[in-house]
N, C-alpha and C positions, 0 to 999 in steps of 0.2 A: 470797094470794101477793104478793109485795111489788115482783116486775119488772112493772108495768104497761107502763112506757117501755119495755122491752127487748120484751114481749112484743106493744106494738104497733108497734114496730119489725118486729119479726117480720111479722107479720100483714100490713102496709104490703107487704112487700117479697113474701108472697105473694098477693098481689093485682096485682102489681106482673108477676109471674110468671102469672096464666091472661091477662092484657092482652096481655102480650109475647112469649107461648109462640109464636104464629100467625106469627113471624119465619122466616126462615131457619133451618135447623141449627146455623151456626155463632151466627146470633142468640139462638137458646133454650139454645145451651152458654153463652153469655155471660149469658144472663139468672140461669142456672141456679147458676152460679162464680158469680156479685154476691152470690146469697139464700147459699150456702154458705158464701160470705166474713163475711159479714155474721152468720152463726150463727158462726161461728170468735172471731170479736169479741165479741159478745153472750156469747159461754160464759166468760170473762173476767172479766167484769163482776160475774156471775152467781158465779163461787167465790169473788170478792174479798164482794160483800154477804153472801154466804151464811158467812163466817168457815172456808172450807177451805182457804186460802191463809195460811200464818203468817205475821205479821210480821216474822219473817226472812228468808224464800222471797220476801215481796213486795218488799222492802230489794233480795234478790240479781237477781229478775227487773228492779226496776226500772235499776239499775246498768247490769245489760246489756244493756235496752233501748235507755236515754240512747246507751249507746258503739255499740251496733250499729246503730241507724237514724243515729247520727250519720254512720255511715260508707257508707251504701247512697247511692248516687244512685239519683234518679227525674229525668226528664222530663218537665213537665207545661207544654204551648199552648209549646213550644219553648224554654221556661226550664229548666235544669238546675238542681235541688236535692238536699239529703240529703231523706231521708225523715224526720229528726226536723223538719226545716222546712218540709215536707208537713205534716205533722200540726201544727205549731204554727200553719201556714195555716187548714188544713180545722175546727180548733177555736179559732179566733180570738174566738169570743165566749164561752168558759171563762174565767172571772176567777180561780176558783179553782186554784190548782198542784197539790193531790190528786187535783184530778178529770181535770187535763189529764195527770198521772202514769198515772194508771191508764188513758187514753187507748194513752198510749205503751206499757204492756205488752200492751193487748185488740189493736192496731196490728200490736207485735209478733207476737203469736201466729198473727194472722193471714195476716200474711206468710209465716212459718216452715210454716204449713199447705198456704198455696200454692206455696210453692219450698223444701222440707226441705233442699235443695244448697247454696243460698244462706247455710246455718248450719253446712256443713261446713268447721274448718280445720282445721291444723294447731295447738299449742301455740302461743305467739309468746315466752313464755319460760321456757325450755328452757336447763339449766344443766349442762355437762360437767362433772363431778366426781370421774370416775377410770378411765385407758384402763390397759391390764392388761398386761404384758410378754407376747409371743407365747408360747403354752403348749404350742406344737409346733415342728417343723421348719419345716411349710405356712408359718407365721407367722400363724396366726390368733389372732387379739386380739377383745375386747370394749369396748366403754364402755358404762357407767352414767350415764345422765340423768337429772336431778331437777328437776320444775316450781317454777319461784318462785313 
């Protein structure tokens, strides 16, 4: 199999977990959300080498990774950043741009796993196109919107 690094990644983080179990509850849910996280990221990586991820799909994710971690604050030791400036921190010794790309969509995923909300919005453009003469007495009308 070819994920050595991801699988001793894995491996790492469970050992990492029978060490840190012996915590508190709330410290073995943390332990527990780190190794889950970190399989959320890992699964990424994992469809990207594995060729199940098209090079189209990896184009669109990567897009709106760039925009969406550019737009997430994080606070980290009392500094406020985006999360795409987390990540260009936390992989500071990536020389290479693919690998810090596909960084940001495993990053991605990860996120969106842990807070689904956080990837809830509305449209942002949303184009009015035709409001209707009232088709009763009430005056009830419609419009039609169409996404740019």
């Amino acid at each position: 199999m070819e994920f050595d690094q991801n699988l001793t990644d894995l491996f790492i983080f469970s050992e990492k977990i029978s060490k840190d179990i012996d915590g508190t509850p709330e410290q073995r849910e943390q332990v527990i959300d780190n190794v889950l996280a970190n399989i959320d990221h890992e699964t990424i990586h994992a469809l990207i080498k594995l060729d199940l991820i098209t090079e189209a799909e990896y184009q669109n994710l990567l897009e709106f990774a760039i925009t969406k971690l550019g737009s997430m604050n994080v606070t980290i030791d009392g500094k406020t950043m985006t999360e795409l400036q987390r990540i260009n921190l936390a992989y500071a010794d990536l020389t290479n741009q693919d690998a810090l790309n596909e960084e940001y969509i495993a990053e991605l995923f990860r996120l969106y796993r842990d807070n689904p909300k956080d990837f809830q919005s509305k449209p942002k453009t949303l184009s009015l196109i035709h409001i209707s003469e009232p088709t009763r007495q009430e005056a009830i009308s419609y419009a039609v919107f169409c996404l740019k």
